[in-house]
N, C-alpha and C positions, 0 to 999 in steps of 0.2 A: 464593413467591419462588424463583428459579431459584437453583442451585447455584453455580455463578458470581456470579450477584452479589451469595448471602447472606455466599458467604466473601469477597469484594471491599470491601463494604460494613464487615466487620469492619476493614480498614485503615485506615478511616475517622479515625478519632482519631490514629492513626501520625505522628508530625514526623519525617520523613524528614530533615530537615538534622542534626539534631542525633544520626543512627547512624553509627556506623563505618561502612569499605568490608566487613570482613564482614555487619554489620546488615542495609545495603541487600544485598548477596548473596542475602541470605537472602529477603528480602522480596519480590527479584526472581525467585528460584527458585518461590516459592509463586503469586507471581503469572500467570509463563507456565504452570504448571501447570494454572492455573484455567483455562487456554485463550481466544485471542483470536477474538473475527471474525471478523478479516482479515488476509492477510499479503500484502505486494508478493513477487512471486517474483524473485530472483535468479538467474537462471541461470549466469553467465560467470566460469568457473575463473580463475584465474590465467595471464597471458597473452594470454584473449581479450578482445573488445571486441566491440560490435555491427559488425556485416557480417560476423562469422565465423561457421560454421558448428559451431551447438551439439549433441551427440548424444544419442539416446536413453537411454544410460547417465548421464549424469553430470543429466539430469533428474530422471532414476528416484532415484537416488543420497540428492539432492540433497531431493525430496518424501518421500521415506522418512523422512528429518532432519525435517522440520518437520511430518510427519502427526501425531502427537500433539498439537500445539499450537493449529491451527485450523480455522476450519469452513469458511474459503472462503479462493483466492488469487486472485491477479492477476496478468497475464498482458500484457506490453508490446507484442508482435507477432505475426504470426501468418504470418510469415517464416524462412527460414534454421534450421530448426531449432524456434523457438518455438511452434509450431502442434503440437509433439508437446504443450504445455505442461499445455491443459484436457483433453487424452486420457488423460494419465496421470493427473490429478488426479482426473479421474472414478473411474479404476479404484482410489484409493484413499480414495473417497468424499466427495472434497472437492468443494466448489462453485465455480465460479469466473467472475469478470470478465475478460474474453476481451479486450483495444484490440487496433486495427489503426491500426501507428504511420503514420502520415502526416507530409510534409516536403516536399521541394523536387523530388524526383524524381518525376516523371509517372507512371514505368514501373514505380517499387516499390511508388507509391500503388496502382497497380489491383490489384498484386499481392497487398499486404494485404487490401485490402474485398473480394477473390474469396476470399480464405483464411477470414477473420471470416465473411461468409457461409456459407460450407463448414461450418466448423465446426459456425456455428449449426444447419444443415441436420441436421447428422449428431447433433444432442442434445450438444455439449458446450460449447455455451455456455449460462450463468444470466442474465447481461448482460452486453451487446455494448456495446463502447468506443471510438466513433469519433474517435478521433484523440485526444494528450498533448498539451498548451498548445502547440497549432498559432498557436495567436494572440497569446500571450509570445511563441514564438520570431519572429514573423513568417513562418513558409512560406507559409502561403496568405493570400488575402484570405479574410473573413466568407463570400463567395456561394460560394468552390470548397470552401470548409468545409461550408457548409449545403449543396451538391450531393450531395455524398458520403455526409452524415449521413443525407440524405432516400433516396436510391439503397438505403442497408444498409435503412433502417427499412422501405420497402417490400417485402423482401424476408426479413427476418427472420420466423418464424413468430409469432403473435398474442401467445406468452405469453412473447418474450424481451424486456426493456425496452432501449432503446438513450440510450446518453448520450452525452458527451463530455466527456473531464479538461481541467481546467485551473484556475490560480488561483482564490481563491473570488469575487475581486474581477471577476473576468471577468465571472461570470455576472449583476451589478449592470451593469457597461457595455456589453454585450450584449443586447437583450433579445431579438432575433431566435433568436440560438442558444440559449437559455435556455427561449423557448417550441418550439421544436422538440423538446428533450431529452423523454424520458418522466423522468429520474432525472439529478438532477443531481452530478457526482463530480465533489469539491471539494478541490484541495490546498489545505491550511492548514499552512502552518510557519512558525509562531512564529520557528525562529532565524534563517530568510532575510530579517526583516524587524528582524533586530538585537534580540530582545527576550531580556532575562535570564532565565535559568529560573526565578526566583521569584516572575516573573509570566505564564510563558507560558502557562497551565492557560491561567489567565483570559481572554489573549488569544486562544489559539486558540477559546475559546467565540465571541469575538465576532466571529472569522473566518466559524466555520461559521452564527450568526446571523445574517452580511448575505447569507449565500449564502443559508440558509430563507425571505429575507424577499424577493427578487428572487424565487427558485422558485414562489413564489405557489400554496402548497398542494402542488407536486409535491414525492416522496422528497430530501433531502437525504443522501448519501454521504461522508465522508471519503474520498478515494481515496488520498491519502499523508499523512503527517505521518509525525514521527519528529525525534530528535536525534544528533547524532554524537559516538562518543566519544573522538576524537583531531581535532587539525588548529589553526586559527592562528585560529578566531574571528571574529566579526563586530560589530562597537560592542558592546552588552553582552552578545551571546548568545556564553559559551563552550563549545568543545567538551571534553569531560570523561569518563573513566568513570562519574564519579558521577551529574555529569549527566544523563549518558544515560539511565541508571537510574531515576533521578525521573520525568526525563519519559515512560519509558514507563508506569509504574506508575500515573503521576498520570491519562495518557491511559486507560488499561486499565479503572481506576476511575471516569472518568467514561464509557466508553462503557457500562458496566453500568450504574450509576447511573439514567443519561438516556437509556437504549435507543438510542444513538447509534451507526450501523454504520462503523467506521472499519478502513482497510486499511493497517496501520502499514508504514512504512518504514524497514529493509527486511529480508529475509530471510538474506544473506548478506553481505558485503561484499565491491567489486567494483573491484579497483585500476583497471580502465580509466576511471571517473568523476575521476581526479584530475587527465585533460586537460579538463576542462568546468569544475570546480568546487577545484582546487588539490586542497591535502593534504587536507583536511577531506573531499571527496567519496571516499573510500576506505574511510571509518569509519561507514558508516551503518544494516551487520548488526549483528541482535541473535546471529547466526555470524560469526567469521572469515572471512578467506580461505581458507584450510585447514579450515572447516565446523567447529569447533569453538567450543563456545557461550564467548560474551565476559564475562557479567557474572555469573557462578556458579562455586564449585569443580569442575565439569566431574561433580557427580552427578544435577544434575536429568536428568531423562529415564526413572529407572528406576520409577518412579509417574508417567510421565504418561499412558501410556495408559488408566490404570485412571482418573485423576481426568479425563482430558479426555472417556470415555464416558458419564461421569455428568451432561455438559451437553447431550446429544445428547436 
């Protein structure tokens, strides 16, 4: 048994509703120690938004912050700055899922899948990410989807897997794009679907269950999940510190548990999501805005390199 999940495992018995806020503090400092996965990267300080220009620095900065904590990140574009994102995570030995965002613009799409390409070319992709629920948002149709996805995969070398994010329900009413995928990356959120936290475990199990059973023997990936800890709520699912707390822990504990690769979201918290998604979308780092951790007295970090070496 790995170290990670002998000590995860010990939580097991834990009734998490019934601790204080320092309790869970506590339980959550231990836990991000034990080291995740995955982690969605957040790049955009304060003030920026996607189209602006992100810099070398404040990524550096920023992966410094969360290298103790996990084995692999993720990576939304491979534009404007973001393409520096698997270069530096290489050099601090991280692993990473590389997307090339895809949307409505012709001229930014070619832009990404030359960049995604690129990358992979040059060793710093692990898996390549053809496009974030292109098929929620509606940008493309199914066929300018499946063009692009066939275009990278031909092109990527033999040992990079290529997928595409989106819903987990997608990959059930898709089957086109779902047998194209080598690996399929599955958001599953429990609170965008209104469910309370004291049953979301459960339901995200049977999120990422419809998505294994469409995959038809191909990798099943989490690519986001995660809970927010501030904002106005959705029918029963509230947003909470406490909340949040839970649900990472609970998530944490079952990715050990069930060898389940999930890539939590998110790593920092990013005011520009609150024109997409209201107040709530602003709360969804286990860091601040200002990079400072949310759900701990502000000591973890001084053992985590040493406990997160011993999962390696």
């Amino acid at each position: 048994m790995s170290f990670r999940k002998d000590k995860l495992m010990a939580l097991s018995g834990e009734n998490l509703d019934n601790k204080t806020k320092k309790g869970l503090q506590n339980v959550f400092n231990r836990v991000l120690n034990y080291g995740m996965q995955g982690l969605c990267f957040s790049p955009y300080e304060e003030g920026q938004k996607p189209g602006d220009q992100i810099s070398e620095e404040q990524i550096r900065r920023r992966m410094e912050i969360i290298k103790p904590y996990t084995k692999w990140i993720r990576s939304f574009s491979c534009t404007e700055g973001n393409e520096l994102i698997p270069v530096i995570a290489k050099e601090f030995g991280i692993k990473t899922l590389v997307g090339a965002w895809l949307g409505d613009d012709a001229e930014i799409n070619e832009k990404e899948v030359e960049g995604l390409i690129k990358l992979a070319d040059e060793g710093y992709v692990d898996i390549a990410a053809v496009g974030n629920e292109v098929m929620y948002r509606g940008d493309l149709t199914e066929d300018e989807l499946l063009k692009f996805m066939g275009r990278v995969k031909n092109a990527l070398p033999d040992n990079i897997p290529m997928g595409y994010v989106d819903a987990y329900y997608e990959f059930t009413q898709r089957p086109r794009i779902t047998e194209a995928c080598d690996v399929i990356l599955a958001n599953c959120y429990p609170y965008w679907e209104g469910c309370s936290i004291e049953y979301s475990l459960i339901y995200m199990k049977d999120m990422y269950n419809q998505a294994v059973k469409a995959a038809n023997g191909k990798k099943v990936i989490i690519s986001e999940t995660g809970w927010p800890s501030e904002g106005e709520g959705l029918k029963g699912a509230i947003p909470s510190y406490e909340n949040a707390i839970k649900y990472f822990v609970n998530t944490q504990k079952w990715s050990s548990e069930d060898d389940i690769d999930i890539f939590y979201f998110s790593s920092f918290d990013e005011s520009w999501k609150v024109g997409a998604e209201g107040i709530v979308g602003a709360y969804w780092g286990l860091w601040d805005k200002d990079e400072k951790i949310k759900f701990s007295d502000n000591q973890i970090g001084k053992k985590g390199n040493r406990l997160f070496n011993l999962l390696k």
